[in-house]
Structures are given as C-alpha cells and as structure tokens.
C-alpha positions in Angstrom: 73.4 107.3 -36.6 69.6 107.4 -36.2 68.3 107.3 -32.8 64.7 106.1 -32.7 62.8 106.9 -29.0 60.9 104.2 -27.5 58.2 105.0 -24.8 54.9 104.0 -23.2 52.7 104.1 -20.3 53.0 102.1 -17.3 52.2 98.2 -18.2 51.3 99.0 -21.7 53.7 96.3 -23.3 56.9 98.6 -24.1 59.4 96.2 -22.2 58.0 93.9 -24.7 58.7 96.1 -27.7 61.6 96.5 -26.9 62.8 93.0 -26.6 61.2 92.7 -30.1 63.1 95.6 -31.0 66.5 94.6 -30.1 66.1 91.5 -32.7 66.7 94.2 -35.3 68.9 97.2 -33.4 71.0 97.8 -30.3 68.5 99.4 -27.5 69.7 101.6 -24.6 67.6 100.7 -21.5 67.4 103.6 -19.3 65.3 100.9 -16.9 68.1 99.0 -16.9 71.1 102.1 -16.7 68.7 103.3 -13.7 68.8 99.9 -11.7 72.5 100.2 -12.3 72.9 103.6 -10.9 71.7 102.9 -7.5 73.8 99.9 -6.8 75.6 100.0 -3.5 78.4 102.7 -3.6 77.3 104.1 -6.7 76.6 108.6 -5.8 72.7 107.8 -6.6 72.4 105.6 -4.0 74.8 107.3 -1.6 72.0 110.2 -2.7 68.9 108.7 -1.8 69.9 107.1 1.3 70.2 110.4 2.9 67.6 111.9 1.1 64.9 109.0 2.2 66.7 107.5 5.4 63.2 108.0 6.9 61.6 105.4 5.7 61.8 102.2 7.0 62.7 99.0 5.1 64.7 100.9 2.8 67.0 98.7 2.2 67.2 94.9 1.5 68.9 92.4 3.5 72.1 92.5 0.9 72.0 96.1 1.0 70.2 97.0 -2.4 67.8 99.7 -2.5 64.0 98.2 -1.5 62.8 99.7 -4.8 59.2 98.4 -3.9 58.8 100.4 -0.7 60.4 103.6 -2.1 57.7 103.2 -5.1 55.1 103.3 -3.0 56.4 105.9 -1.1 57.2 108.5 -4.1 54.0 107.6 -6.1 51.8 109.3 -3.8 53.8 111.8 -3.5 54.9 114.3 -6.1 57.4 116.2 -4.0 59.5 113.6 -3.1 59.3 111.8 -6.9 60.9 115.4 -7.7 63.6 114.4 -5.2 64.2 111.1 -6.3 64.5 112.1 -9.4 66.9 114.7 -9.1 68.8 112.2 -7.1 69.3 109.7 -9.9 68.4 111.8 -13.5 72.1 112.9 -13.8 74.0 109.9 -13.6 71.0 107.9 -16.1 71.2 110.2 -18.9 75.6 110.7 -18.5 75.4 107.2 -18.7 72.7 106.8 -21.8 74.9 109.1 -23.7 78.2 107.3 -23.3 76.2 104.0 -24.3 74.9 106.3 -27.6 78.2 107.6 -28.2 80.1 104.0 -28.1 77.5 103.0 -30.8 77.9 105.8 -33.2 81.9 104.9 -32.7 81.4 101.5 -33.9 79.3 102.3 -37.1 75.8 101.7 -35.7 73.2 103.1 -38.1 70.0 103.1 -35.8 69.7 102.5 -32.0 66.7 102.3 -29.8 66.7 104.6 -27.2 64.1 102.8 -24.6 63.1 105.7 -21.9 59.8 105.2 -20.0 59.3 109.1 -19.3 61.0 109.8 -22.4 58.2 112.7 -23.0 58.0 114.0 -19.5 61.6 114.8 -19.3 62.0 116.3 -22.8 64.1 113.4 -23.9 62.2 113.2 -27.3 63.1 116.9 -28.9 66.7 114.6 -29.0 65.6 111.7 -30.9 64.8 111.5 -34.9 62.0 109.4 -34.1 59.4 108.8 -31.3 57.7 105.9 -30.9 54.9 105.2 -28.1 53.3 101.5 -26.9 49.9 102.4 -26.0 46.7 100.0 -25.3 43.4 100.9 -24.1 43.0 102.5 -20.2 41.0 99.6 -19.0 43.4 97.1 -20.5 46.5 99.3 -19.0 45.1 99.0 -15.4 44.2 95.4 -15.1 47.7 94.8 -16.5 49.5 96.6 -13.9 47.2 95.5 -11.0 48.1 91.6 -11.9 51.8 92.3 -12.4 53.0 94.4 -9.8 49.9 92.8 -7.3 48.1 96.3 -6.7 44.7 97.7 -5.6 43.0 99.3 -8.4 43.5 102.5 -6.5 47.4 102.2 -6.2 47.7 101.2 -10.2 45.3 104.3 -11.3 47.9 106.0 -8.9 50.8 105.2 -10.6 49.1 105.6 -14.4 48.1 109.2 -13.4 51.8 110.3 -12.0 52.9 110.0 -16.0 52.1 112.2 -18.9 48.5 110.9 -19.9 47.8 108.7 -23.0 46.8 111.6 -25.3 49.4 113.6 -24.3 51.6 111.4 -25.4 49.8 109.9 -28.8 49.9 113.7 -29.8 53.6 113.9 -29.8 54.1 110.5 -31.3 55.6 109.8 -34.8 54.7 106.2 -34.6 52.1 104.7 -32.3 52.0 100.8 -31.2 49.3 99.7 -30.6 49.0 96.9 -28.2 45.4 95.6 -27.6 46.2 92.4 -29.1 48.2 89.2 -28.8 51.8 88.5 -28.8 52.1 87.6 -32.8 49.7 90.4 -32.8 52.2 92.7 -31.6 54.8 91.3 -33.1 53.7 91.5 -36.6 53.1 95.5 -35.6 56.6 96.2 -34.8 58.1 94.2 -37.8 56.3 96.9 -39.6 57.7 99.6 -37.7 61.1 98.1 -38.1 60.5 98.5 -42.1 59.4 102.5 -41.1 62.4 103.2 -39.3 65.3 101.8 -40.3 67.7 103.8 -42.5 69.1 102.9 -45.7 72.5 101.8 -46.3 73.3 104.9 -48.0 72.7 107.1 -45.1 73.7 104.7 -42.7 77.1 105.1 -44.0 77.2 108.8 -44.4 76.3 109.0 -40.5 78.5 107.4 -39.3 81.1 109.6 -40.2 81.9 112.1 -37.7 81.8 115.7 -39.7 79.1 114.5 -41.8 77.1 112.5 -38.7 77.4 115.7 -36.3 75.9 117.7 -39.3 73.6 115.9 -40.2 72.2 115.1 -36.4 72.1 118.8 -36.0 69.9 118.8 -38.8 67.0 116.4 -37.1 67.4 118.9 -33.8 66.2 121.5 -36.0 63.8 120.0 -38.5 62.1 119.0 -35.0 62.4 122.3 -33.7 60.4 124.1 -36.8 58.5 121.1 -37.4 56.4 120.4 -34.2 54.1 118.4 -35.6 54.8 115.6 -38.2 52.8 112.8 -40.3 51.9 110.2 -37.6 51.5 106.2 -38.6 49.6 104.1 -36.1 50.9 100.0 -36.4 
C-alpha cells in the first residue's frame, strides 16, 4: 500500500484537498483523529485538563474542551504548545496507524495520510510521497483572518508557529498550488491524482503482507539515501 502525505500551511486550502482527495482514495485525518482524542474521558483530555486547569473557560457548557480559548492560549506561547502536544501526540499517531493498518488489511493500494504538521513532526520520512498546499503569504493571511475572525497580528501569529513556506516547498515531492479558484484547484489535484496513484500491478503485489512489508521498507530507505527528489508543482 502506498501512503501519500498531505500537508499545508495554516488556511492555505489543504482541508479542501483533501476533500477533493478522498473522491479518489481513503484519507486519514489526523484533524479529525485529534478532535477525537480529546473527547470527554478519553486520557488526552483527562491530560490537558490538569495540565491547563488554569485557564478559564476551558471548557464548554457540555463539557468539550473550548478548543478556541486553548488556541489562543498555546499560539503565543511555545512552551505550553510543547505541552499540549505531548499531551495529545501519542494517542493521534497510535490511532493514525491502526486506521493505516485496517486499510493495508483490506487491500487498499494508496491512502492519503492528511497531517497539518506533517513536516514539523517528522511524519514525512514515513510516507512514499509528500505533498504540500501552498498559496501566496498575503493570500494565506487574509484567509485565516476572515475564517477564524482574527487580527492580522493573531493570524501572522499562528502562520509563524509552523514550519515556514519554504521550508516546506523544499521538502515537497509535489506542490499544490492554490492561488486560484475552486475548478482551478480542482483541475490541479486531478492531475496529482494521475502522479500518484499506483498501478494495478503494484497495487496488488502490496498488498500482500511479505511482499508489502518489503517492499515499504524499501521507500524508508530510498528516502533515507535519497533526500532530495525530482519535485512537480500542479
């Protein structure tokens, strides 16, 4: 099974990718896995509460975590992002890998694994293929400010606190670019889709187990030697 890695910066259209993206292939959501994780009574939760029972409004009136006010909170400050993070890293990625093993059970050939630090935490020496969103700075930030109802200041806050665009571009296989509109984009990830997907051949020789584990050991090290690789911008 090939595992593609979707990322992007913050309001850059990757959400939007990967809806486009899960027309064609199965995604794992690591947004979605980390809203899960710190549901009432899950050990993340439990976790942050005593780790961040200072600050007020914590929690909502049904008891779910106030995951506006603990942004603002660990944006500005890097220590305690740290902490959050090591309150809620282990249980995402034990959970992303059970999802990635239950495909490669079933015979998946190709899943998208959709992580928004997928770079900052390493995630992409893991994957056969990375694949970034990006779209202009100026672009980036009026996006966030409308959506999430931010000062310029608190957007260009939250930008800076992830690995920078060409940081990211630089480690990229694929790049998607989205300056455009939404056929724009969409006509840019139908073309990825033609990059990525594998062909029946080797789709079937992955998926079974001896030659699958092989042959994923294979793409750790080609990746390893290979730091750099032949990049295609959509």
């Amino acid at each position: 099974m090939k595992v593609v890695g979707l990322t992007g910066g913050i309001a850059t259209g990757k959400s939007t990718v990967s809806r486009l993206l899960a027309e064609h292939f199965p995604v794992v959501d690591a947004d979605r896995i980390a809203r899960e994780v710190v549901a009432p009574g899950q050990p993340a939760y439990r976790a942050i509460l005593r780790h961040f029972a200072d600050i007020p409004d914590l929690l909502l009136e049904d008891g779910q975590l106030n995951r506006a006010r603990l942004g603002q909170v660990v944006f500005g400050d890097a220590q305690r992002r740290r902490t959050l993070n090591q309150c809620t890293h282990y249980y995402i990625r034990r959970r992303m890998l059970w999802e990635i093993i239950r495909y490669w059970l079933v015979g998946e050939p190709l899943i998208v694994l959709d992580v928004p630090l997928l770079m900052e935490s390493r995630l992409d020496r893991f994957v056969a293929t990375a694949v970034v969103v990006d779209c202009p700075t100026d672009m980036q930030l009026a996006r966030l400010m409308a959506r999430d109802n931010l000062s310029e200041a608190e957007a260009q806050q939250r930008i800076d606190a992830q690995l920078s665009r060409a940081a990211k571009r630089v480690r990229a296989d694929f790049i998607v670019e989205n300056d455009g509109s939404l056929d724009d984009l969409r006509a840019r990830v139908q073309q990825l889709v033609q990059h990525v997907k594998p062909s029946h051949m080797l789709a079937w020789l992955c998926w079974l187990p001896p030659v699958g584990l092989a042959m994923a050991m294979m793409v750790l090290l080609w990746r390893a030697l290979t730091r750099r690789r032949r990049q295609r911008i959509m």
